[in-house]
Every structure is written in structure tokens, then in C-alpha cells.
C-alpha positions as CSV (number, residue, x, y, z in Angstrom):
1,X,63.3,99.3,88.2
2,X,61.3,100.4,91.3
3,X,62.7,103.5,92.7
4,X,63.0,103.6,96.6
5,X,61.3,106.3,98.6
6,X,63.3,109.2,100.3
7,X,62.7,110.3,103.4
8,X,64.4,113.1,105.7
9,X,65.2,111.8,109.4
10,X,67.9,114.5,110.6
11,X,67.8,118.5,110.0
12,X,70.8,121.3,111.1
13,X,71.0,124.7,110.6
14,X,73.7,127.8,111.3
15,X,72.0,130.8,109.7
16,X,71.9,134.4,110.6
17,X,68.1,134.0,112.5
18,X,69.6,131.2,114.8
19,X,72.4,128.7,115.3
20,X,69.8,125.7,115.3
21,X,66.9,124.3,113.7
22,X,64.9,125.0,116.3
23,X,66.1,129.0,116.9
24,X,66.1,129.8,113.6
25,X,62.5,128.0,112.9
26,X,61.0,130.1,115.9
27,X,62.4,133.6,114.2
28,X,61.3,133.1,110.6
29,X,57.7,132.1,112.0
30,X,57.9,135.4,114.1
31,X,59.2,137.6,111.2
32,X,62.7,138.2,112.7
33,X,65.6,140.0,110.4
34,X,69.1,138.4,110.8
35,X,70.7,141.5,108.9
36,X,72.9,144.5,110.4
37,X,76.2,146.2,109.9
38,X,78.7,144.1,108.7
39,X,81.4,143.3,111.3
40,X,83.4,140.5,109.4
41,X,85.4,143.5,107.8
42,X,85.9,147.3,107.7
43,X,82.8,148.0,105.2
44,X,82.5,152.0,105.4
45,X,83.6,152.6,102.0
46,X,81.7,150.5,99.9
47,X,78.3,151.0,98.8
48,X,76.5,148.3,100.9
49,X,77.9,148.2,104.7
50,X,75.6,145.5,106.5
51,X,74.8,142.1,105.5
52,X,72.8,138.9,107.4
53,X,75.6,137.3,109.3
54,X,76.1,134.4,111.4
55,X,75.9,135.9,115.1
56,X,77.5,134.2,118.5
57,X,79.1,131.5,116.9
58,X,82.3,130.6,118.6
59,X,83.7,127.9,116.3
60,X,85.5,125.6,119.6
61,X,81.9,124.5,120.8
62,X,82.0,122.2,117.9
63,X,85.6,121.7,116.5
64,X,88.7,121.3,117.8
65,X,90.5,124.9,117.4
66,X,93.7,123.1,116.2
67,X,91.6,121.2,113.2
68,X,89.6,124.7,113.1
69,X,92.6,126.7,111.9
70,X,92.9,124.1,109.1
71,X,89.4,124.9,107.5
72,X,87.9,128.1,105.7
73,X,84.6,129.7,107.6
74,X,82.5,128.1,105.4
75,X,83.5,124.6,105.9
76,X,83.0,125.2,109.3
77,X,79.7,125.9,109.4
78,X,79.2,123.1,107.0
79,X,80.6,120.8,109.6
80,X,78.3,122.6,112.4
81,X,75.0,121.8,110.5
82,X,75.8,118.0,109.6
83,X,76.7,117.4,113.3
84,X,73.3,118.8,114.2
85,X,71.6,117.1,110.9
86,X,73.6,113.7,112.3
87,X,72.7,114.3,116.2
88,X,68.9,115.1,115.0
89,X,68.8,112.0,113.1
90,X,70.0,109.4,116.1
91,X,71.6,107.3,113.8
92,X,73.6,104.4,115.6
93,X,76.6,105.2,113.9
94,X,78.6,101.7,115.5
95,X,75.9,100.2,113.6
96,X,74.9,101.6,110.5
97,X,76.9,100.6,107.1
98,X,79.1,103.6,106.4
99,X,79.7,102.1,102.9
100,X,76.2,103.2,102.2
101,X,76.3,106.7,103.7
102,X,77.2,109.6,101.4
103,X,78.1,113.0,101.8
104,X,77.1,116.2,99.1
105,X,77.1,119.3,99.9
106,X,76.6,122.3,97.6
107,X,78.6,125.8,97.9
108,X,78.9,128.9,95.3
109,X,81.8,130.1,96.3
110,X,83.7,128.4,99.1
111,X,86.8,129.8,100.6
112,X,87.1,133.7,99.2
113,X,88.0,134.5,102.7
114,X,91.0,132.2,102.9
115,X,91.8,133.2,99.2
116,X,92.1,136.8,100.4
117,X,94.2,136.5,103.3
118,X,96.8,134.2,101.5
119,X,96.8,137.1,98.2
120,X,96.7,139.9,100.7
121,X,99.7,137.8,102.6
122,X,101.2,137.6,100.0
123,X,101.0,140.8,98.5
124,X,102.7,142.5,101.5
125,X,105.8,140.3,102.0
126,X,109.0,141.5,101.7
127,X,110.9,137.9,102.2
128,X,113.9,137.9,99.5
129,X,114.2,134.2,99.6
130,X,110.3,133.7,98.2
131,X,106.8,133.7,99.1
132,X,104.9,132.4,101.8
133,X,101.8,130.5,102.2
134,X,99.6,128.4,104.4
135,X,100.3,125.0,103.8
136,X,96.7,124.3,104.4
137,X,95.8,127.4,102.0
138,X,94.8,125.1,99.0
139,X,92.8,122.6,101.0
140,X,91.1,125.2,102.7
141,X,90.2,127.5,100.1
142,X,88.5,124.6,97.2
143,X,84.8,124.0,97.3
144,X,84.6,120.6,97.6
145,X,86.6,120.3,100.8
146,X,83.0,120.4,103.2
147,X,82.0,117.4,102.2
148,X,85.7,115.8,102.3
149,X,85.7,116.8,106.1
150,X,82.6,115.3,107.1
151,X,83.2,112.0,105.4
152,X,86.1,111.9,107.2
153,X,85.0,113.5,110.9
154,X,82.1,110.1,110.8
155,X,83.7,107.4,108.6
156,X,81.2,107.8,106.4
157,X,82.7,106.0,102.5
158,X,79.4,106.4,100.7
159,X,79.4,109.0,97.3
160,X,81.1,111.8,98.4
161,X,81.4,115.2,96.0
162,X,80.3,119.3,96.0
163,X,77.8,120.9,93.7
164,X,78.7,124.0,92.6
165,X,75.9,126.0,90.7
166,X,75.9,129.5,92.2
167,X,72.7,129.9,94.0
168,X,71.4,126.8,93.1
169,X,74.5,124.6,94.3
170,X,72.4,122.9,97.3
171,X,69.4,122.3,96.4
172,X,71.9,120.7,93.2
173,X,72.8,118.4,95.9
174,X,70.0,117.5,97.3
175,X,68.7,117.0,94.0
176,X,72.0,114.2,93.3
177,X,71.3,112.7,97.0
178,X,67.9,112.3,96.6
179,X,69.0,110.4,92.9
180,X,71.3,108.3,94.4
181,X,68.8,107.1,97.4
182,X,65.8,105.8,95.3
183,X,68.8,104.2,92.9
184,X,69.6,102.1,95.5
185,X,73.2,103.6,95.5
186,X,73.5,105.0,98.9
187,X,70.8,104.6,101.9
188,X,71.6,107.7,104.0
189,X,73.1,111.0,102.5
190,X,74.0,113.9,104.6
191,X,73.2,116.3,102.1
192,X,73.6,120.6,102.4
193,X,75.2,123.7,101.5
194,X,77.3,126.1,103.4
195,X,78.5,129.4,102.4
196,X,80.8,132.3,103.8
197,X,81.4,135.0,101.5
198,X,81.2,138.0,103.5
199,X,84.2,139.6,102.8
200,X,86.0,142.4,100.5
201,X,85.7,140.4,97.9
202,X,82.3,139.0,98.0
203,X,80.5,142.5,98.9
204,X,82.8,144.3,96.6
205,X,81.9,141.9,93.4
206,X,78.3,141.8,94.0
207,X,78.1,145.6,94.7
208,X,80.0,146.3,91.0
209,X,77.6,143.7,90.0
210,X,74.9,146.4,91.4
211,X,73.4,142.8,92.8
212,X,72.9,144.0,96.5
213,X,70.6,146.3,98.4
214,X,72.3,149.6,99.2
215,X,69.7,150.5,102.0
216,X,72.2,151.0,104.7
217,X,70.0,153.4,106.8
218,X,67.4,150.3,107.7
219,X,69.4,147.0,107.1
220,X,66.4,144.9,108.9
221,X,64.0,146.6,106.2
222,X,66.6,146.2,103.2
223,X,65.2,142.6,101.5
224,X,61.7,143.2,100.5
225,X,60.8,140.8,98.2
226,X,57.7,141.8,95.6
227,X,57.8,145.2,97.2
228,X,58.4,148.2,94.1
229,X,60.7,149.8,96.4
230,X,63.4,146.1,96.3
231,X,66.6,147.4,95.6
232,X,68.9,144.0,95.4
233,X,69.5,141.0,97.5
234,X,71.3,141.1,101.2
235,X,74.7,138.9,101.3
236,X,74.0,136.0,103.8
237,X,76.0,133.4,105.2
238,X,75.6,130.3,107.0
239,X,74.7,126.4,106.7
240,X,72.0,123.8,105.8
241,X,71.4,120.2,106.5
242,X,69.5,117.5,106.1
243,X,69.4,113.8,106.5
244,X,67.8,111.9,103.6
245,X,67.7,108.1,104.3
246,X,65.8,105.1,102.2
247,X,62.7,104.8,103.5
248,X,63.1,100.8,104.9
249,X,66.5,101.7,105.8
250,X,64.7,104.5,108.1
251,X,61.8,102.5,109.4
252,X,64.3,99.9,110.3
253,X,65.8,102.1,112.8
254,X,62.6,103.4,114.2
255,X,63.9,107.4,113.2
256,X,61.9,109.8,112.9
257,X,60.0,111.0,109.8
258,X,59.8,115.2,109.1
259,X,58.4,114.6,105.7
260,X,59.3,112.9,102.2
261,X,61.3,114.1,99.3
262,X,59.2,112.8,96.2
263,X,60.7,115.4,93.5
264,X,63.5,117.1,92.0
265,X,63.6,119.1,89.3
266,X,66.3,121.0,87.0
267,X,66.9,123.3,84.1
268,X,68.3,126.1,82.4
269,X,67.3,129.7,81.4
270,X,70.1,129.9,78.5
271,X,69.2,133.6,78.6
272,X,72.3,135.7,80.4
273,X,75.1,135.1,82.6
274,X,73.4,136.4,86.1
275,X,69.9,137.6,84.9
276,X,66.8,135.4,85.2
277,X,64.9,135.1,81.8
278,X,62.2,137.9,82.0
279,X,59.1,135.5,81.0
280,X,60.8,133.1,83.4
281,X,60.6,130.0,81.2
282,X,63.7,128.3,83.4
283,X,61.2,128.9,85.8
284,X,59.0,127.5,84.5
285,X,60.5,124.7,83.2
286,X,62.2,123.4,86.3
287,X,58.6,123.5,88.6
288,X,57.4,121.7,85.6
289,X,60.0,119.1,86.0
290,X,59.8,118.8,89.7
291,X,56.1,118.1,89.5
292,X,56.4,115.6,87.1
293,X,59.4,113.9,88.9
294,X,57.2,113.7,91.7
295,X,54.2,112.0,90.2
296,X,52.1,115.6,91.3
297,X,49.7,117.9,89.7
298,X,50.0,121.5,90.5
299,X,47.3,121.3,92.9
300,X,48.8,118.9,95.0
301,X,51.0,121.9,96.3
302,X,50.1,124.0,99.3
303,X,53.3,126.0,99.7
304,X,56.2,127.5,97.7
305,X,58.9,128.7,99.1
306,X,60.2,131.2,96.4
307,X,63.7,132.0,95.1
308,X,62.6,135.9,95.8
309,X,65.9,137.6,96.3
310,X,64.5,141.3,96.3
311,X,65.7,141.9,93.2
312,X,63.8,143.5,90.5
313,X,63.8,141.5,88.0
314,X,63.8,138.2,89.3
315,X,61.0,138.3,91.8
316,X,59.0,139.4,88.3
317,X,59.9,136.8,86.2
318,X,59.2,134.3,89.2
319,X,55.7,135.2,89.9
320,X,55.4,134.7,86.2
321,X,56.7,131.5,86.0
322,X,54.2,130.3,88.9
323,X,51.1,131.8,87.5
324,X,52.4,129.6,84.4
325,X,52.4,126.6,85.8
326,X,49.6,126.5,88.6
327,X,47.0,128.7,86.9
328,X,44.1,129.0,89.0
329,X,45.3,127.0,91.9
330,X,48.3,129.7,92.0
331,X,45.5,131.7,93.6
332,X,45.3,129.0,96.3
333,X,49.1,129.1,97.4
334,X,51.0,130.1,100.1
335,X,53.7,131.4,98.8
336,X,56.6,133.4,100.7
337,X,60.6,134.3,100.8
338,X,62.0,133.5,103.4
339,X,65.2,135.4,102.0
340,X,63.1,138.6,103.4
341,X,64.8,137.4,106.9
342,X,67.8,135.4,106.3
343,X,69.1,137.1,103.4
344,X,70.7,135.2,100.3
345,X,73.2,132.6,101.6
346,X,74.0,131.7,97.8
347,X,75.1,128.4,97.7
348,X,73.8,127.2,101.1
349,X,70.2,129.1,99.9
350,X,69.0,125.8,98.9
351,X,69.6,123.7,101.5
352,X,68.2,126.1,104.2
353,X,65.1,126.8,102.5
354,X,64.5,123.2,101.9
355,X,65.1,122.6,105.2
356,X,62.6,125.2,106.5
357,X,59.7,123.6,103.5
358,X,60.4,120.4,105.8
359,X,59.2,122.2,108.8
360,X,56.3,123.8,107.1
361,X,55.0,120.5,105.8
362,X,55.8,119.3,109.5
363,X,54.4,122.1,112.0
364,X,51.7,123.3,109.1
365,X,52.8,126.5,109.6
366,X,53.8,129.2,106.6
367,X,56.3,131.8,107.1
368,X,56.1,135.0,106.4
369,X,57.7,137.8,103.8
370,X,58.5,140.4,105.5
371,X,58.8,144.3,104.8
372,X,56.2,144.6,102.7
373,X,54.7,147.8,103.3
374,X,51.4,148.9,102.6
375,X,51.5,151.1,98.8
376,X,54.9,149.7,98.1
377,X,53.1,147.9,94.7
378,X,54.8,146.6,91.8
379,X,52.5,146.7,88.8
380,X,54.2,143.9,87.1
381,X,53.2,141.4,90.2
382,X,49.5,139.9,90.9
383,X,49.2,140.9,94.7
384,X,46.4,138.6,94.5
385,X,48.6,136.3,95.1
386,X,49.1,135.1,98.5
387,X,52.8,135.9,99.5
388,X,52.6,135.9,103.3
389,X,53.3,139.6,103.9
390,X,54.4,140.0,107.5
391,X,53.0,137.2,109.5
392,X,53.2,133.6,109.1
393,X,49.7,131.8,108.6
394,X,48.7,128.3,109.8
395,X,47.3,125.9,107.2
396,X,47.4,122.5,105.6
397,X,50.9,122.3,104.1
398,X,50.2,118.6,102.2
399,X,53.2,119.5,100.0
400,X,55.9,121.9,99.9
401,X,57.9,123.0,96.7
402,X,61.3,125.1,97.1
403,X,63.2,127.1,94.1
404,X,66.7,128.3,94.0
405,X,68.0,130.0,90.8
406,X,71.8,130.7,90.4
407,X,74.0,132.9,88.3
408,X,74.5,131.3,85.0
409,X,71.2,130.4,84.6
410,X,71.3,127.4,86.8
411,X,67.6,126.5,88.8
412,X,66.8,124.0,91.1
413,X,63.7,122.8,92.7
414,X,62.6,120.4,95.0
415,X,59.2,118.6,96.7
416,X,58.7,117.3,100.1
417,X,55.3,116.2,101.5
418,X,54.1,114.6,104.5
419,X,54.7,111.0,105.0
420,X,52.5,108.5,104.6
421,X,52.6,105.0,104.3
């Protein structure tokens, strides 16, 4: 069976660096922080007090605040990407077949915040006759409804489902979109990941977890990836979207081509419950599989945009895992963590930093890590490498590989390159 080419026609973004594609492209190529004190909740008692959130983002520019009230924060911004993803793509949607247009989106955690209110709710009544809840508490709380409310806002009756697979959840669905494309299963899937865990809960878990960068005095500096002085990740939140379509399905339409998705990789580190394997053979493994998936050799790749969550293990066992596979050419790379600026949005991770190896295979265009500061050396990481440190670099991006590695020992990874008939 031939496998049909995947291409990506629509992008949309909601992250802490901008409310758009375009705004948050412009700040990660100029080296701009989202992070800052955390305002979603009162934060001075815990041990980490700022986080990367979503800024300006009034929720009745997009949805109707009746319908609003009946979805979590996270499916929001789920809905807010897709609509910008969908807009992006110009899809004639009186025309298109819906049967054939799927929606998956990944999340980690999905609605803690709705979770909390309801048990906090609850906790507090005093009503004899018996608790109350939000009708809409279940169906705005589970993980899979996103995806659920898109399909349903467009019509859209193609595969429908959430991946769940911590940090890796996305880039899990873009992974299953991409599968179901080039099987001739579906010929458009609106495929992402949205996350809003900034609450109690979610600070307060990852903080016993000691997960999270406690560098409260310089929030903005706080996620220095490959720097000895990393200290954990920074909580992030947000959305990520793109459009993958069949290839004749897009050219038939005349849409617009960013680049094409040619691989997809998984694996496991069966090592530990939330750290990376040291020698990072998941690593490993899963670029391995990617490349292979993709038909590619390790030089065909120009740029990887690394898991690098600041933390000090895992940016370790990362660089290892790269050296592993790309030997020499690993010398050759631009590589750089873009998590330095947006922080960790967990399960939407994925699908924003594929998004943004998109727009470097697009624009050419590499974006920085930032924070790195002169000194700050780890000796268990080649600076030889090239990570990017503090300004984004023009160059040929032919091809573009993305990781995302999740809690559990779950990793994901995914190739785009330009397009070419």
C-alpha cells in the first residue's frame, strides 16, 4: 500500500509569548520570556510563585460567554487555536467532506482547575439536604472533551479522540493524525494540544515533585536550559494547532503549503515514573524511529527543537541521546529550546513546538535558547554543540525534528521538511 503524503496548510497558537502565530513567532525569534508572577491564584506561600501564563486573553472574542462557562480553561484555548489553525487554513468548509475531517488533540492534564473549584465547592457546603455540583463539572473537567468541542463547533465527523501521554500527549497526536492521513483514513485533521494547569494543584504537585524552578527573584531568567545553574522547568500554559491535510486533497484546493510532515517516531525509556533514562536510550530510540519513518539519514536534519526543560537531568541525558544518533553531523545542528521562553506547556508542549519547527523550515530562521550566561557550564554537556544561545540565527532549515518526553517515560518525535513536489 502506498502511503499518502502529509502536509500542514493551517497553524494557531495561544501561548504565553503571543495570542497568535504570528506574535508569538516574532517573540521567540527576538528572545522574549512569557514568564512572571503568577496571577491565576494567591501563590506567596509556595515555593515557586511565577509561571509562563497566557496574557490578555479575554475568552468572549472567540466564544460565546454562555457556551464559555460550560468549558474548563484549557478547552478554551484549545478551541482558540483550531479556530486560528481553521481560519489559517481557508478551508471552504460548505464544501469540504466533514466525514473525512478528524479532530485529536493531546492534553496531560485537562481540567485540574474545574476539578478544584467543584472539591473546594464542595468541601465548604453546609447544605443538609446534599451536595452540590456543576452539572457541566464532569464534562468540563475530562481530557478528551477539546476535541469533542471542536468536532462539534465545525461539523467535523472524521476520527475524533485525546492523547494523553504527559508531556508528550501532542506531539502523540500529531503522531496518530499524521497515521491516519497517509492511511487514507481521514484527509484533513485538526490536530494539537492545549493545557491549563496553573493552579494550586498543578504548582503545588510539581513543586513536591521538586520539578519546577524556584528562582522567583528573576522569573524571565528562571528556564535556562543546558546552563549548570537550571534549577527545574517553569509551568506554562496555553494551545497549539495545526492543520495536516492529504497532500492531493490540499493541492486540490489551492491552500497553502508551510512544510510536510514525513516522520513520526515513538518509544519508551521503561526506566522511572518521571525521570528520563540517564544515557537517554528512549531518546535515542524514538529520533531513531522518526528518522527511519521518514525515509531520512541523520544528516538530512538542519534543526532540532529539543525537549530541554531546564532540568538537570534531562537536558543531559538529551544531548546524549543526540550525539548518539547524529555523530558528527550533531556538530552541524541547530539545535535550541524554545521552552527557555515559553515555558513547559506539558501536554500542549508538543504541538507548539512542532508548530514553531514548521515556521523554522518555513522563514529559515532558528530560534534562540535563551539565558545562557557566559561561565554558566555544565561539564556533562558538549557546548560544542550549537544550541542557539541568545539570538536566533538564519540558515537552511531543509528539515526540522521536534522531541517531547513525558512523565512515565512516554517520548515523541516528529519531522517536517520543506515541500517539494
Amino acid at each position: 500500500m502506498e502511503l499518502k503524503r502529509v502536509v500542514v496548510t493551517g497553524l494557531g497558537a495561544l501561548t504565553p509569548v503571543g495570542n497568535t502565530v504570528a506574535e508569538a513567532w516574532e517573540n521567540l525569534v527576538n528572545g522574549v520570556s512569557g514568564a512572571g508572577p503568577i496571577t491565576r491564584f494567591d501563590a506567596s506561600k509556595f515555593k515557586t510563585q511565577f509561571a509562563c501564563e497566557v496574557k490578555n486573553f479575554n475568552v468572549a472574542d472567540f466564544i460565546d460567554r454562555k457556551e464559555a462557562r460550560k468549558m474548563d480553561l484549557y478547552a478554551q484555548y484549545a478551541i482558540v487555536a483550531a479556530k486560528e489553525a481553521i481560519e489559517d487554513s481557508a478551508m471552504d468548509l460548505e464544501s469540504v467532506d466533514k466525514n473525512k475531517i478528524g479532530v485529536i488533540f493531546g492534553v496531560g492534564i485537562g481540567g485540574i482547575r474545574t476539578f478544584e473549584e467543584e472539591m473546594i465547592g464542595y468541601a465548604g457546603t453546609k447544605d443538609t439536604i446534599g451536595p452540590k455540583f456543576n452539572p457541566f463539572f464532569i464534562p468540563k473537567m475530562i481530557a478528551d472533551i477539546a476535541s469533542g468541542h471542536i468536532s462539534i463547533m465545525y461539523g467535523f465527523h472524521g476520527p475524533n479522540f485525546t492523547t494523553t501521554s504527559a508531556c508528550a500527549s501532542s506531539s502523540n497526536a500529531i503522531a496518530d493524525a499524521f497515521n491516519y492521513i497517509r492511511l487514507g483514513k481521514a484527509n484533513v485533521i485538526v490536530a494539537g494540544g492545549a493545557e491549563a494547569a496553573i493552579s494550586p494543584g498543578g504548582v503545588g504537585g510539581f513543586n513536591a515533585m521538586h520539578a519546577l524552578s524556584t528562582r522567583n527573584d528573576e522569573p524571565t531568567k528562571a528556564s535556562r536550559p543546558f546552563s549548570a545553574s537550571r534549577d527545574g522547568f517553569i509551568m506554562a500554559e496555553g494551545a497549539g494547532c495545526l492543520i495536516l491535510e492529504e497532500l492531493e486533497h490540499a493541492k486540490a484546493r489551492g491552500a497553502k503549503i508551510y512544510a510536510e510532515l514525513v516522520g513520526a517516531g515513538l518509544s519508551a525509556d521503561a526506566h522511572h515514573l518521571t525521570a528520563s533514562h540517564p544515557e537517554g536510550l528512549g531518546a535515542k530510540l524514538v529520533m531513531q524511529n522518526a528518522l527511519e519513518d521518514a525515509g531520512m539519514k541523520p544528516e538530512d536534519i538542519d534543526y532540532i527543537n529539543v525537549h530541554g526543560t531546564s532540568t538537570p537531568v534531562g537536558d543531559v541525558s538529551e544531548v546524549k541521546a543526540i550525539k548518539d544518533v547524529f555523530g558528527e553531523h550533531a556538530y552541524k545542528l541547530n539545535i535550541s529550546s524554545t521552552k527557555s521562553m515559553t515555558g513547559h506547556l506539558l501536554g500542549a508542549a508538543g504541538a507548539v513546538e512542532a508548530l514553531v519547527s514548521v515556521l523554522a523550515v518555513k522563514n529559515d530562521i532558528v530560534p534562540p535558547t535563551i539565558n545562557h550566561e557566559e561561565g554558566d557550564n555544565d561539564e556533562n554537556i558538549d557546548y560544542n554543540l550549537n544550541f542557539t544561545f541568545g539570538k536566533a540565527q538564519k540558515r537552511e532549515v531543509r528539515a526540522a525534528l521536534s522531541n517531547t518526553f513525558g512523565f512515565g517515560g512516554h517520548n515523541a518525535c516528529v519531522i517536517v521538511k520543506k515541500y517539494a513536489e
